[in-house]
Structures are given as C-alpha cells and as structure tokens.
SEFIZA-3560 file (N, C-alpha, C; in Angstrom, 3 decimals):
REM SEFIZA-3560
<numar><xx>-80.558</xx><yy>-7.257</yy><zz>57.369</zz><atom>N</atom></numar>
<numar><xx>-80.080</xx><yy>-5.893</yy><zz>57.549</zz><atom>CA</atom></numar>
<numar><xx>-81.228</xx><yy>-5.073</yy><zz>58.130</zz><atom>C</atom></numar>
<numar><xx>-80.938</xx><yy>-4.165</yy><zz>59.197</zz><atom>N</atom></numar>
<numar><xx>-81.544</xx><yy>-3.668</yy><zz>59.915</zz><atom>CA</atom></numar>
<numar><xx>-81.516</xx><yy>-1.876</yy><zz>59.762</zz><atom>C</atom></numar>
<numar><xx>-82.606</xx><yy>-1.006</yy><zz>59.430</zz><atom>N</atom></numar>
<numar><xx>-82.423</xx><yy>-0.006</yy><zz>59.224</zz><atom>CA</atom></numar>
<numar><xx>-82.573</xx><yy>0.924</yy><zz>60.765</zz><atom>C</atom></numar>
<numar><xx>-81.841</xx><yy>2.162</yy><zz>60.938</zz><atom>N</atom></numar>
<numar><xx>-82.496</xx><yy>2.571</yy><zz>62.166</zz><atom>CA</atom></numar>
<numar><xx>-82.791</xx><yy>4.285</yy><zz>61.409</zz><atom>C</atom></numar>
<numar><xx>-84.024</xx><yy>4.281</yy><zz>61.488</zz><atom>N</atom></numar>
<numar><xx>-84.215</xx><yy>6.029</yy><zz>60.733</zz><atom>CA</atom></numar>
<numar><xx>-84.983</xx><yy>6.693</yy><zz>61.821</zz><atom>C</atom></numar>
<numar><xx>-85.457</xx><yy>7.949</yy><zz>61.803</zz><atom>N</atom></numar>
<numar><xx>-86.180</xx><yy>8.421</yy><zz>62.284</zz><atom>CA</atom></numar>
<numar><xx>-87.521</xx><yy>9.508</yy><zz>61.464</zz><atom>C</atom></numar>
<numar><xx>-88.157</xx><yy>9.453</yy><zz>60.860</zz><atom>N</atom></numar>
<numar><xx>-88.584</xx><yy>9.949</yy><zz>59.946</zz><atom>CA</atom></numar>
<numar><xx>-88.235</xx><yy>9.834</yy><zz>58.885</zz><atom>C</atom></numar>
<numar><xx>-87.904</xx><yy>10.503</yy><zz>57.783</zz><atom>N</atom></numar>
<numar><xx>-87.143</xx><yy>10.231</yy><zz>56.740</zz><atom>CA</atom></numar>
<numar><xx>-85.644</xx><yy>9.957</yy><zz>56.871</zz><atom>C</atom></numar>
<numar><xx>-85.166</xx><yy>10.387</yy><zz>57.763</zz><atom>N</atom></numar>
<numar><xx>-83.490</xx><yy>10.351</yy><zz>57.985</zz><atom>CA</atom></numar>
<numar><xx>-82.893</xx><yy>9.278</yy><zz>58.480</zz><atom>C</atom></numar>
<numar><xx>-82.040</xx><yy>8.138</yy><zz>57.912</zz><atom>N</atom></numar>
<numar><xx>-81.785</xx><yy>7.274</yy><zz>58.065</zz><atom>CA</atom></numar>
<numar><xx>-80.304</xx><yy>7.788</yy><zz>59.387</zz><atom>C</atom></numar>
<numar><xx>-80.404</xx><yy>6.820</yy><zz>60.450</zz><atom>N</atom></numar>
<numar><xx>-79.431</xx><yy>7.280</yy><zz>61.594</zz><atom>CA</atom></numar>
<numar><xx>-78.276</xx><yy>6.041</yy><zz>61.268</zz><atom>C</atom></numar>
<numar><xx>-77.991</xx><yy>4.808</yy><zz>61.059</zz><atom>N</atom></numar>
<numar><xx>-77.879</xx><yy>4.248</yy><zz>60.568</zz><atom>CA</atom></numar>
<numar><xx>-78.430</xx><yy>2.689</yy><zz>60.278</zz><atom>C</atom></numar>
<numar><xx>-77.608</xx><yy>1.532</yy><zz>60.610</zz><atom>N</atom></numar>
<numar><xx>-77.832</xx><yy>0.521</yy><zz>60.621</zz><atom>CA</atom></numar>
<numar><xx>-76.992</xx><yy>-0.728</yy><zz>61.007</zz><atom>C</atom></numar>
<numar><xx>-77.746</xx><yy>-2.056</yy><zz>60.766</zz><atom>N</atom></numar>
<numar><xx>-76.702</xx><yy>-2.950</yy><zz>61.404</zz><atom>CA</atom></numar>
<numar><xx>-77.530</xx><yy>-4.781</yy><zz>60.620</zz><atom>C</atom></numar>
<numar><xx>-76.054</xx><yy>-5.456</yy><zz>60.850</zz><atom>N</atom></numar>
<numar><xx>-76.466</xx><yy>-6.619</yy><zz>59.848</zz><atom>CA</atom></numar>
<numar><xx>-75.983</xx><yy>-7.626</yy><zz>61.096</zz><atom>C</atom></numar>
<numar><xx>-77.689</xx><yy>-8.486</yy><zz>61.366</zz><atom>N</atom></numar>
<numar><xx>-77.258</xx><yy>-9.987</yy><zz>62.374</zz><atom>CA</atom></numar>
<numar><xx>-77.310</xx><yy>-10.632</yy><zz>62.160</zz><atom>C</atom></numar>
<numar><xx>-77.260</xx><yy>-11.709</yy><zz>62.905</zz><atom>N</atom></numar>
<numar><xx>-77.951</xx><yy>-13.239</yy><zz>62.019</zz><atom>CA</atom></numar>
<numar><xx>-77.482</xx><yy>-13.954</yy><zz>63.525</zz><atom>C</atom></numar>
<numar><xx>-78.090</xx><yy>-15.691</yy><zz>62.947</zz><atom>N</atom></numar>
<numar><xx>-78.108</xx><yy>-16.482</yy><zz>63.996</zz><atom>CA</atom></numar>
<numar><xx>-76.490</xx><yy>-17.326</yy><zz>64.067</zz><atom>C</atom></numar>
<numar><xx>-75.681</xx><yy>-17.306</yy><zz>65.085</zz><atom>N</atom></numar>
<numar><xx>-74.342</xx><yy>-17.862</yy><zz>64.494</zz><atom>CA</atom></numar>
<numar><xx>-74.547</xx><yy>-18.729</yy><zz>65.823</zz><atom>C</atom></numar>
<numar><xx>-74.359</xx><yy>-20.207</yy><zz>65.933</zz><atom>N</atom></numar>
<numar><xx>-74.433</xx><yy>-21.531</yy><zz>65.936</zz><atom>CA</atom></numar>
<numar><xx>-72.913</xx><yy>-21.981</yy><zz>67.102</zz><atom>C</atom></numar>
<numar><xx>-72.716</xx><yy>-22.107</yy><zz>68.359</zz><atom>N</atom></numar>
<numar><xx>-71.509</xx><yy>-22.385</yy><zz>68.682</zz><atom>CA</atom></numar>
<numar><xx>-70.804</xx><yy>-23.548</yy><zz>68.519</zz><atom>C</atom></numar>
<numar><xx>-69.437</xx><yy>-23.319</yy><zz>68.070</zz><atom>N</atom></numar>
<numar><xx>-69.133</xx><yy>-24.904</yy><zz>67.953</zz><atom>CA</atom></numar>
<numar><xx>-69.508</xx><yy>-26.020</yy><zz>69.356</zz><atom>C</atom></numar>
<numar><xx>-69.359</xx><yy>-27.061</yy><zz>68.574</zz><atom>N</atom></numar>
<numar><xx>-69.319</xx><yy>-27.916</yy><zz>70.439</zz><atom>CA</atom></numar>
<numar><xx>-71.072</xx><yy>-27.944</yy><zz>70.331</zz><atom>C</atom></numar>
<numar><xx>-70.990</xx><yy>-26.666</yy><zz>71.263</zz><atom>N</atom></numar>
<numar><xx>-72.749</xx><yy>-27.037</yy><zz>71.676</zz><atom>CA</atom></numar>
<numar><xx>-73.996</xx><yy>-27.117</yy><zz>70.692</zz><atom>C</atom></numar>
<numar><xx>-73.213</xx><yy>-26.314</yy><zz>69.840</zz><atom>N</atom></numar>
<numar><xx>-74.538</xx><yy>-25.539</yy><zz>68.609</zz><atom>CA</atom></numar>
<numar><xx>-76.217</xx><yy>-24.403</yy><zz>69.289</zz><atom>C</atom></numar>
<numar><xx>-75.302</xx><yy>-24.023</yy><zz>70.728</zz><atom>N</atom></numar>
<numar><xx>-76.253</xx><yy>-23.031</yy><zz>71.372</zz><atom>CA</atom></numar>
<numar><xx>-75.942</xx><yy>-21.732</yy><zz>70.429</zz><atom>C</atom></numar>
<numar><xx>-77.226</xx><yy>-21.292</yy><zz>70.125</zz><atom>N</atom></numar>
<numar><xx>-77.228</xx><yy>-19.938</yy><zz>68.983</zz><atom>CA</atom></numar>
<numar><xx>-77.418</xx><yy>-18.834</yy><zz>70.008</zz><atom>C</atom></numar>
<numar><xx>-76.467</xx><yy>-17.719</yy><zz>69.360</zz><atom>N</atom></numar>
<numar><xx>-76.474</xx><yy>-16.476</yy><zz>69.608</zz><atom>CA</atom></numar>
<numar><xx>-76.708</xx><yy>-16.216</yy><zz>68.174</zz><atom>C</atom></numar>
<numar><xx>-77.091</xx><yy>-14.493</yy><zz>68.741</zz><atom>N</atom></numar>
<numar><xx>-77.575</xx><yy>-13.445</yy><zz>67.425</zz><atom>CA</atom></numar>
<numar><xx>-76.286</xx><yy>-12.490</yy><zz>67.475</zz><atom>C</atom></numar>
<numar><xx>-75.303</xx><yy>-12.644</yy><zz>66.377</zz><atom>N</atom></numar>
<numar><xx>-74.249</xx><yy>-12.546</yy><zz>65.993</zz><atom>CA</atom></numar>
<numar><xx>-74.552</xx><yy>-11.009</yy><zz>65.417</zz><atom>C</atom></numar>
<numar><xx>-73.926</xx><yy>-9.375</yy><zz>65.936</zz><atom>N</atom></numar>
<numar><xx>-74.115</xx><yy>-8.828</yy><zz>65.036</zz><atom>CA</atom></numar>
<numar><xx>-72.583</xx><yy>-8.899</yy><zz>64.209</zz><atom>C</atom></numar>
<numar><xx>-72.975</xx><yy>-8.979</yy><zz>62.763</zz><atom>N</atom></numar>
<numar><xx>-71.869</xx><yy>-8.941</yy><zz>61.912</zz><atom>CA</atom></numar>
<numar><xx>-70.906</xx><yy>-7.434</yy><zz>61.757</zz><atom>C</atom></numar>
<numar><xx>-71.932</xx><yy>-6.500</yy><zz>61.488</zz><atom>N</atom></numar>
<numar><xx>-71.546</xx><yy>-5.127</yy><zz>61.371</zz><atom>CA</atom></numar>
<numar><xx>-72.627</xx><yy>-3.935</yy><zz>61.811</zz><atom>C</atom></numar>
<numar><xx>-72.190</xx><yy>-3.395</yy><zz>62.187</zz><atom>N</atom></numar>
<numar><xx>-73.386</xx><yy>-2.173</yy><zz>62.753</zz><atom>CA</atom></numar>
<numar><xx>-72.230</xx><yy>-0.712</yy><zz>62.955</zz><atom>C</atom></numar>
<numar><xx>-73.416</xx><yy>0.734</yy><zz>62.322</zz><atom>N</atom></numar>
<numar><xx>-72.584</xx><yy>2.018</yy><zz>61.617</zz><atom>CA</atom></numar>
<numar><xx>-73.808</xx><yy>2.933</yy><zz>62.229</zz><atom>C</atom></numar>
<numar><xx>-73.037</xx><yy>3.869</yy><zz>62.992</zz><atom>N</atom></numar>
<numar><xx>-74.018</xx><yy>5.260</yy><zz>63.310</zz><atom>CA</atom></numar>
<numar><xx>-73.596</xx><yy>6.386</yy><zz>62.387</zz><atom>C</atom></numar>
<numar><xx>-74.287</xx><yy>7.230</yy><zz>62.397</zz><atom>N</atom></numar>
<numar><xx>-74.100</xx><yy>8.711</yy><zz>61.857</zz><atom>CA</atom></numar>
<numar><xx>-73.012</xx><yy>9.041</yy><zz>62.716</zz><atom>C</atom></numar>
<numar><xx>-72.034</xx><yy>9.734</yy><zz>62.099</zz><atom>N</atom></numar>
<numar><xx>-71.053</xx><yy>10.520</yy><zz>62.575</zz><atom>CA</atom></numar>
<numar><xx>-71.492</xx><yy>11.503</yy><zz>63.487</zz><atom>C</atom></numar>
<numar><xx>-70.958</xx><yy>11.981</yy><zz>64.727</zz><atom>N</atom></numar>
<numar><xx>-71.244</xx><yy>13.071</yy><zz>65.145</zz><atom>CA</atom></numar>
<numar><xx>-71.278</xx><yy>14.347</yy><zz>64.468</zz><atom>C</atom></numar>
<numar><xx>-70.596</xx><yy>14.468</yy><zz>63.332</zz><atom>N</atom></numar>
<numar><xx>-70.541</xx><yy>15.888</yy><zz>62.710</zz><atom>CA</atom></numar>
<numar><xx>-72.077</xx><yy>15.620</yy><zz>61.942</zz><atom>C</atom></numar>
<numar><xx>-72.295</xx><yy>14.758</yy><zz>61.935</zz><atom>N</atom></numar>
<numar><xx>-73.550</xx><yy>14.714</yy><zz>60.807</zz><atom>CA</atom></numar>
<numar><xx>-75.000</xx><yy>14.928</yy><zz>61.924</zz><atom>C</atom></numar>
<numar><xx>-75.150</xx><yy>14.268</yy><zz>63.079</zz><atom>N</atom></numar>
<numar><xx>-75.943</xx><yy>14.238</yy><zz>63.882</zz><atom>CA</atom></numar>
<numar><xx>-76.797</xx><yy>15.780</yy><zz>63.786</zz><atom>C</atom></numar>
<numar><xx>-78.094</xx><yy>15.986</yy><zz>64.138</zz><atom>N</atom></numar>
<numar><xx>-79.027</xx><yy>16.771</yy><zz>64.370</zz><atom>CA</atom></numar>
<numar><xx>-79.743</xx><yy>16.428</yy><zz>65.632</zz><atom>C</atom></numar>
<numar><xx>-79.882</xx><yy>17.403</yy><zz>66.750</zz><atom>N</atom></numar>
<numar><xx>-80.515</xx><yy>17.524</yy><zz>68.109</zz><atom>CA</atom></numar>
<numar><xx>-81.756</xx><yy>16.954</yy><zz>67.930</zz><atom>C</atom></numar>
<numar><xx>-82.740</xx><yy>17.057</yy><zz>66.621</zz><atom>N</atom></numar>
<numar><xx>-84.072</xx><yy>16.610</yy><zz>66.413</zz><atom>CA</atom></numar>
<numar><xx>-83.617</xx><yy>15.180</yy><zz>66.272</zz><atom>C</atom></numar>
<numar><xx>-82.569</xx><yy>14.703</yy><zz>65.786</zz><atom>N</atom></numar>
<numar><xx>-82.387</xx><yy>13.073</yy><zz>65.419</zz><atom>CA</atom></numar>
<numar><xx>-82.383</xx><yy>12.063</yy><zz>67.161</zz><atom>C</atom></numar>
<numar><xx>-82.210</xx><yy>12.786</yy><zz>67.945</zz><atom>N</atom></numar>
<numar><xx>-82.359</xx><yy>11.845</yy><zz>68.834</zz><atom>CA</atom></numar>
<numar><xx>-81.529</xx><yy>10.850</yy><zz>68.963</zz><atom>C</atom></numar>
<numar><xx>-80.389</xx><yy>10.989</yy><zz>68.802</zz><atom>N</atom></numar>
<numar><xx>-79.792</xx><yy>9.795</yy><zz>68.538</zz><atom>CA</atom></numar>
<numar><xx>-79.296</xx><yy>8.719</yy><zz>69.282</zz><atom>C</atom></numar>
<numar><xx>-79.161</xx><yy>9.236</yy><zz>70.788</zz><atom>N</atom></numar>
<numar><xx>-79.201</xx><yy>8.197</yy><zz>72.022</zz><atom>CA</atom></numar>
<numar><xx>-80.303</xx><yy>7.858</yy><zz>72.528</zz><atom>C</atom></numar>
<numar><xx>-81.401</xx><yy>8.126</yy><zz>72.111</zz><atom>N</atom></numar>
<numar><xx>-83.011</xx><yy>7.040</yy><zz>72.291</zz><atom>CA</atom></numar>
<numar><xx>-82.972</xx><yy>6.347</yy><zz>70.808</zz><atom>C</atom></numar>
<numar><xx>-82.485</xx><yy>6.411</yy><zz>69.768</zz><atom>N</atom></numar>
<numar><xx>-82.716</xx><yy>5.659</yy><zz>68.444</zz><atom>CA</atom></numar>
<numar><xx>-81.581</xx><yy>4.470</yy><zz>68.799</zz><atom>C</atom></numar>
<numar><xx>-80.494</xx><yy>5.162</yy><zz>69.311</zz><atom>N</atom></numar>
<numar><xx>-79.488</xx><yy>3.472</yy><zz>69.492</zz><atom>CA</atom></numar>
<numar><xx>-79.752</xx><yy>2.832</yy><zz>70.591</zz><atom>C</atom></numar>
<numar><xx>-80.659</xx><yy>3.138</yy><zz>72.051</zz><atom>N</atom></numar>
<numar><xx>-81.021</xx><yy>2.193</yy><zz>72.610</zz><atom>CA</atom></numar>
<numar><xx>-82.413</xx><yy>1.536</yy><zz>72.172</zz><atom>C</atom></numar>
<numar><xx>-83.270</xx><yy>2.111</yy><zz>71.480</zz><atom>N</atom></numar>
<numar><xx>-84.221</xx><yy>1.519</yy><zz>70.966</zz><atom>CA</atom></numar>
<numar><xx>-83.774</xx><yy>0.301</yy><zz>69.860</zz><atom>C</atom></numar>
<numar><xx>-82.772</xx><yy>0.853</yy><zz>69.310</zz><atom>N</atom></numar>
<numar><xx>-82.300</xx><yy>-0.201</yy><zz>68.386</zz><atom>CA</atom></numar>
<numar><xx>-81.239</xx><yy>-1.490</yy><zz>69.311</zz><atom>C</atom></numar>
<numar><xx>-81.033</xx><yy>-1.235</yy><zz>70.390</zz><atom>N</atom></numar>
<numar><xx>-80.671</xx><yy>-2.225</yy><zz>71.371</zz><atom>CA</atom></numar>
<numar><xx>-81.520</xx><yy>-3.228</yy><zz>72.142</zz><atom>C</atom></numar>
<numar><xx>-82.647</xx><yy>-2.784</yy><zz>72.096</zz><atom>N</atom></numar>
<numar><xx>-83.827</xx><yy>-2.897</yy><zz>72.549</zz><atom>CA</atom></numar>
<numar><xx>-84.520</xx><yy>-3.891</yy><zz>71.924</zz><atom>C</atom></numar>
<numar><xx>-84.821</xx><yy>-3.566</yy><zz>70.343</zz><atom>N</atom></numar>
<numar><xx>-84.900</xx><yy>-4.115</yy><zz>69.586</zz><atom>CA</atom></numar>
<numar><xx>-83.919</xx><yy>-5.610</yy><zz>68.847</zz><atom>C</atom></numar>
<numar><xx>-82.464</xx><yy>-5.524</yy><zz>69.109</zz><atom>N</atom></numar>
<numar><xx>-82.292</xx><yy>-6.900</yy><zz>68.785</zz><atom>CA</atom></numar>
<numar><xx>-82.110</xx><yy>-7.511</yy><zz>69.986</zz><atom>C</atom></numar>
<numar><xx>-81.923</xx><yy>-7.178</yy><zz>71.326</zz><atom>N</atom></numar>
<numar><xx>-82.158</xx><yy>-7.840</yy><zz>72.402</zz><atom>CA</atom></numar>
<numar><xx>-83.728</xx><yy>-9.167</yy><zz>72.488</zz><atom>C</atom></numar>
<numar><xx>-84.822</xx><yy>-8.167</yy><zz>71.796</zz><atom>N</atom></numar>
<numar><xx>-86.098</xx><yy>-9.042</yy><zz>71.524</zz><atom>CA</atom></numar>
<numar><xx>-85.590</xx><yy>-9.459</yy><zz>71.211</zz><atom>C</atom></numar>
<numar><xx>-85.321</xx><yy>-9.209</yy><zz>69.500</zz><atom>N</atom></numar>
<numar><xx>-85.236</xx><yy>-10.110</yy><zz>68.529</zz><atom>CA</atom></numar>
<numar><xx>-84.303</xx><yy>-11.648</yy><zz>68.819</zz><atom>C</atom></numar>
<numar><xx>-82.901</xx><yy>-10.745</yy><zz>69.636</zz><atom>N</atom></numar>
<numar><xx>-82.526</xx><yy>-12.377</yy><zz>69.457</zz><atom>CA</atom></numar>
<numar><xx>-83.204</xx><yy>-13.355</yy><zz>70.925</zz><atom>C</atom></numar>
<numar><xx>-83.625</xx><yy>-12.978</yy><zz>71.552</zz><atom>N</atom></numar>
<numar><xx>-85.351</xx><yy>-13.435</yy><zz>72.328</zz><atom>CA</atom></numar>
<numar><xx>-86.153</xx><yy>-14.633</yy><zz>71.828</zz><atom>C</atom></numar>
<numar><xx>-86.251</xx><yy>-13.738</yy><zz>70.654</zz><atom>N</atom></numar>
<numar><xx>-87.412</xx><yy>-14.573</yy><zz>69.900</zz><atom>CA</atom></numar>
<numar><xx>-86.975</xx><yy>-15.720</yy><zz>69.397</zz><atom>C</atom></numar>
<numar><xx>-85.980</xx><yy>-15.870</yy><zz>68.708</zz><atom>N</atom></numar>
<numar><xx>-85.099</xx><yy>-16.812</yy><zz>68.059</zz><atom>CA</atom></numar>
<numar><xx>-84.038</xx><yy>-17.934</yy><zz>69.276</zz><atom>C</atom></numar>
<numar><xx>-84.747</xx><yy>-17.173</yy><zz>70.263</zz><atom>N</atom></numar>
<numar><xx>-84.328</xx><yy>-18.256</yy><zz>71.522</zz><atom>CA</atom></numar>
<numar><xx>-82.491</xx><yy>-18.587</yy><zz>71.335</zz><atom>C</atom></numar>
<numar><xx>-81.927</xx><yy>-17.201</yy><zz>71.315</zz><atom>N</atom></numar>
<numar><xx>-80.624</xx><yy>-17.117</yy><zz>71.069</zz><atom>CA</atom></numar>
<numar><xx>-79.739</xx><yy>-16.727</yy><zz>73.071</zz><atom>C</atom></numar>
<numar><xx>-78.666</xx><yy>-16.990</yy><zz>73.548</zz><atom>N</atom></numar>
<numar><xx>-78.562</xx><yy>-17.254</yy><zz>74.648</zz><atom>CA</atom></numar>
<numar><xx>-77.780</xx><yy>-15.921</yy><zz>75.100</zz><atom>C</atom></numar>
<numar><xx>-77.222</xx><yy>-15.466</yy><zz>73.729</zz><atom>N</atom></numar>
<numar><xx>-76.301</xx><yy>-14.382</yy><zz>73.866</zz><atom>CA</atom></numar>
<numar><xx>-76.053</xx><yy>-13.295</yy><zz>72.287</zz><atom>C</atom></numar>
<numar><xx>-76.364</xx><yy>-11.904</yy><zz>72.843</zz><atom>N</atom></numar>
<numar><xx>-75.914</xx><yy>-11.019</yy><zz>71.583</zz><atom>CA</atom></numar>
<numar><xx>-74.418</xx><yy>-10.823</yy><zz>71.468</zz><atom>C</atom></numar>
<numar><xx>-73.927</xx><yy>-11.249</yy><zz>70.247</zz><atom>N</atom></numar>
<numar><xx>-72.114</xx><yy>-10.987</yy><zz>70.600</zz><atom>CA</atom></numar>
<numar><xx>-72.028</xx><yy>-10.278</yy><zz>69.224</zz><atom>C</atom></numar>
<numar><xx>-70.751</xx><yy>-9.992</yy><zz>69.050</zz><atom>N</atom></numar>
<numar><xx>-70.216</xx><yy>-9.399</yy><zz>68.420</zz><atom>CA</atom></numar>
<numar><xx>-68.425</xx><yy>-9.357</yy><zz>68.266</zz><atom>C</atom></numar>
<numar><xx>-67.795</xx><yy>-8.946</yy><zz>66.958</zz><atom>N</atom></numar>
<numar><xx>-66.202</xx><yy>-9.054</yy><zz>67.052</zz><atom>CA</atom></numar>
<numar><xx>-66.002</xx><yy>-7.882</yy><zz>68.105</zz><atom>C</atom></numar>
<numar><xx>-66.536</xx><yy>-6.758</yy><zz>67.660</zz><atom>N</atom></numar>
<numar><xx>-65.794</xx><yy>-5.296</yy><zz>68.818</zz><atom>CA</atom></numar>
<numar><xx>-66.897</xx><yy>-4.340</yy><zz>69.626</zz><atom>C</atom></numar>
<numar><xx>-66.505</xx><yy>-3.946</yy><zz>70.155</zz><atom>N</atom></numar>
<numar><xx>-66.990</xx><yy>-3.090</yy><zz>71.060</zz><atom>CA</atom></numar>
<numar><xx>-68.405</xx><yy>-2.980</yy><zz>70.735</zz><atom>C</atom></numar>
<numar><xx>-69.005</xx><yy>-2.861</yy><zz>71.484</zz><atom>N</atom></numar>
<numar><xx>-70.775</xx><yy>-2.057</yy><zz>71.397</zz><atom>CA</atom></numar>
<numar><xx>-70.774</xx><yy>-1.508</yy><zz>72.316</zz><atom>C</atom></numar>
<numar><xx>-71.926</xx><yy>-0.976</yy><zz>73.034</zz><atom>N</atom></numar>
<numar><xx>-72.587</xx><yy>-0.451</yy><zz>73.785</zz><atom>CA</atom></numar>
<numar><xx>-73.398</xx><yy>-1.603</yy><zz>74.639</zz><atom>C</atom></numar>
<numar><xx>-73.108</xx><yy>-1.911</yy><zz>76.158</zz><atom>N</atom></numar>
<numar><xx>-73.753</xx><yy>-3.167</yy><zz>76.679</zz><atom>CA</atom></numar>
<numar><xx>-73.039</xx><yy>-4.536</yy><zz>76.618</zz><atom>C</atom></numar>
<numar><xx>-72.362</xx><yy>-4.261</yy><zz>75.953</zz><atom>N</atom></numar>
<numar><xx>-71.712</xx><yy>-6.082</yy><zz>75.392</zz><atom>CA</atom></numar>
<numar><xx>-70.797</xx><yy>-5.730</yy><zz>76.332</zz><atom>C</atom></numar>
<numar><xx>-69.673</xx><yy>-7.275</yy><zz>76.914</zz><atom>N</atom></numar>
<numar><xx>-68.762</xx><yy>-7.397</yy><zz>77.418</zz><atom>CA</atom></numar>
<numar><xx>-67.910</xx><yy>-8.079</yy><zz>76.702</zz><atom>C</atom></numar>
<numar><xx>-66.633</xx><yy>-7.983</yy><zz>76.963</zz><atom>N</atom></numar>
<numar><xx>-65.518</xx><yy>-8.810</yy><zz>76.396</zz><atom>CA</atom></numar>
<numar><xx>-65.604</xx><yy>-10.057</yy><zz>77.080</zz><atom>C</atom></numar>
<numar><xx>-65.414</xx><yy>-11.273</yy><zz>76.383</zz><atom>N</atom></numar>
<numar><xx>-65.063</xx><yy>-12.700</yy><zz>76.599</zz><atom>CA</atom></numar>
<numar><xx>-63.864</xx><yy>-12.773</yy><zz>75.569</zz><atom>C</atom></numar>
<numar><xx>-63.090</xx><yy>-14.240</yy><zz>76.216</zz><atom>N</atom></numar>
<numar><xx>-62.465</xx><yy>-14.737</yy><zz>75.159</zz><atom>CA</atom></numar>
<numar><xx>-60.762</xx><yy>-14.500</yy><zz>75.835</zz><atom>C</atom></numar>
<numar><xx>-59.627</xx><yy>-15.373</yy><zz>75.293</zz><atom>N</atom></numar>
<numar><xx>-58.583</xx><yy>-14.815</yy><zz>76.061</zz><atom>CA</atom></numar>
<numar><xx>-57.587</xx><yy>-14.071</yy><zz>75.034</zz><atom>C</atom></numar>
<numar><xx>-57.206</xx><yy>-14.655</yy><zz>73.881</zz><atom>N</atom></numar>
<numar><xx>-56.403</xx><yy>-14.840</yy><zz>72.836</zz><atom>CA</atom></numar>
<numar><xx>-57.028</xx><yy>-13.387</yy><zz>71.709</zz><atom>C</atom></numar>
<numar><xx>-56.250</xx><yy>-12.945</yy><zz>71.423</zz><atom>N</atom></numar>
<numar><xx>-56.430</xx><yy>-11.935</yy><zz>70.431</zz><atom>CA</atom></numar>
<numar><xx>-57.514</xx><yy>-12.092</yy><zz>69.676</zz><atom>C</atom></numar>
<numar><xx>-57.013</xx><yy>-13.389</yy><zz>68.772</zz><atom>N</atom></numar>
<numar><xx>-57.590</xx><yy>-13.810</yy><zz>68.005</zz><atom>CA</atom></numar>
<numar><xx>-58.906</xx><yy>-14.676</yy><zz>67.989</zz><atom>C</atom></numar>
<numar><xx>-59.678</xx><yy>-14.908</yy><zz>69.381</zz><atom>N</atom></numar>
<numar><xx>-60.593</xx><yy>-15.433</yy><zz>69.794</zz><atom>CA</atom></numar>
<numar><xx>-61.807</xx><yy>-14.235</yy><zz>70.775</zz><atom>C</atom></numar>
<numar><xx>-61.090</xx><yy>-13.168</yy><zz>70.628</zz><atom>N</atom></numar>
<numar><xx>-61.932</xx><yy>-12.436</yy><zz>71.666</zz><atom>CA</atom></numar>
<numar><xx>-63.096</xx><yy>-12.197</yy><zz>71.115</zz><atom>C</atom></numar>
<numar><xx>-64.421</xx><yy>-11.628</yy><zz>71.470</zz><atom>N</atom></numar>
<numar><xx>-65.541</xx><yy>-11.372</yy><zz>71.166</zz><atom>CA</atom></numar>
<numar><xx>-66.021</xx><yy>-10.650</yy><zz>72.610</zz><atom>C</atom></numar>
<numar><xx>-67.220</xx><yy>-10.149</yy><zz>72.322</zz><atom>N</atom></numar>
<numar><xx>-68.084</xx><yy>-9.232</yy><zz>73.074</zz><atom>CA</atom></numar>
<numar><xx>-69.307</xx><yy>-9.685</yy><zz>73.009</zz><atom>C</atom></numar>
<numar><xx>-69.967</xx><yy>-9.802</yy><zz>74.341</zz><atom>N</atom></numar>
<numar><xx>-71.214</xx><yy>-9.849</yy><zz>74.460</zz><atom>CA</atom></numar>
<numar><xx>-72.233</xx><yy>-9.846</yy><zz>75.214</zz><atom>C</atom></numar>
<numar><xx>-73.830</xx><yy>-9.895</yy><zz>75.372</zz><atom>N</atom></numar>
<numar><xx>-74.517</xx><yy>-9.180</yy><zz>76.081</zz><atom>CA</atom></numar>
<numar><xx>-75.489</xx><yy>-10.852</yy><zz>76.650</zz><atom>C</atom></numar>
<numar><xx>-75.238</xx><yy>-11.229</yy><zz>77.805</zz><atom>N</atom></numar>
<numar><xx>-77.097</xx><yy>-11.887</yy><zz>78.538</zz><atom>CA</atom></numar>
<numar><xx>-78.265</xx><yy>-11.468</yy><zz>78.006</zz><atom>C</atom></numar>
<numar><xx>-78.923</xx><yy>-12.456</yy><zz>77.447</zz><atom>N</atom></numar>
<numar><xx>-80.551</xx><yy>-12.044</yy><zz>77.386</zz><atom>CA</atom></numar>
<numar><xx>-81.171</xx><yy>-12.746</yy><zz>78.769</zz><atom>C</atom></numar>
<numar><xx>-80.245</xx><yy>-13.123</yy><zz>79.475</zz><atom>N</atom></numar>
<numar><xx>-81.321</xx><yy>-13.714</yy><zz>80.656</zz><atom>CA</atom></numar>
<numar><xx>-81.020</xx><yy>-12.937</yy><zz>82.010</zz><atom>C</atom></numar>
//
C-alpha cells in the first residue's frame, strides 16, 4: 500500500503488487485499488495534479524495477488503455517500454 500525502495531508492512495500472466507468467504491476481526495475536499495548496502524476511516475519506476512489462489495472486510470474483448476479461493498461 502506497501513501500519496503532501505534508501532513494525506491526498490519497493506492494498493499494487506483482500479478503473473497466465500462459507466459510475464509480470505486470497490477494496481488492485487506488482513491483520490474528492474534489470537494481538494485545497489549491494540495497540488493535486503534480501529486497524481508524481504518483504515476512513481509506480511506472517501480514496476521498472521489478522488471514488470505492463501497469494494468480492472478500470480506468489516467494513462492506461483498454485491452481485452469480453466484459468480463477487459483490463487497462500502460507500456513501460
């Protein structure tokens, strides 16, 4: 679990991990769940569109480091693309290369 704050004020956060593809077993960095501050809650000092690309920024390394091929996710982000055909198979996700 990943915190994103800015001083004391927590903006929010997000939970990844390494998820394994069937077939190949090529790893992506899977985010499970990830939560911003509401706009009603937001403050002009919070910065909050340099804190969520920094925090994009940040698991882009990360899944880098862990020599992962792709950031995906079940829904929407910011950067990710849709793959997948079937409802029930779709996912989203981003190139690290």
């Amino acid at each position: 679990c990943w915190i994103v704050e800015r001083g004391r004020r927590r903006l929010g956060f997000f939970i990844a991990y390494i998820e394994r593809r069937p077939y190949s077993g090529t790893p992506d960095y899977f985010i499970w769940i990830a939560w911003g501050l509401p706009l009603r809650d937001r403050k002009p000092e919070d910065r909050f569109a340099f804190a969520l690309r920094s925090a994009l920024k940040f698991v882009r390394d990360r899944a880098k480091q862990l020599n992962c091929e792709y950031v995906t996710a079940m829904s929407p982000r910011p950067g990710l693309m849709r793959y997948g055909f079937k409802p029930h198979m779709t996912r989203f996700r981003m190139s690290l290369t």
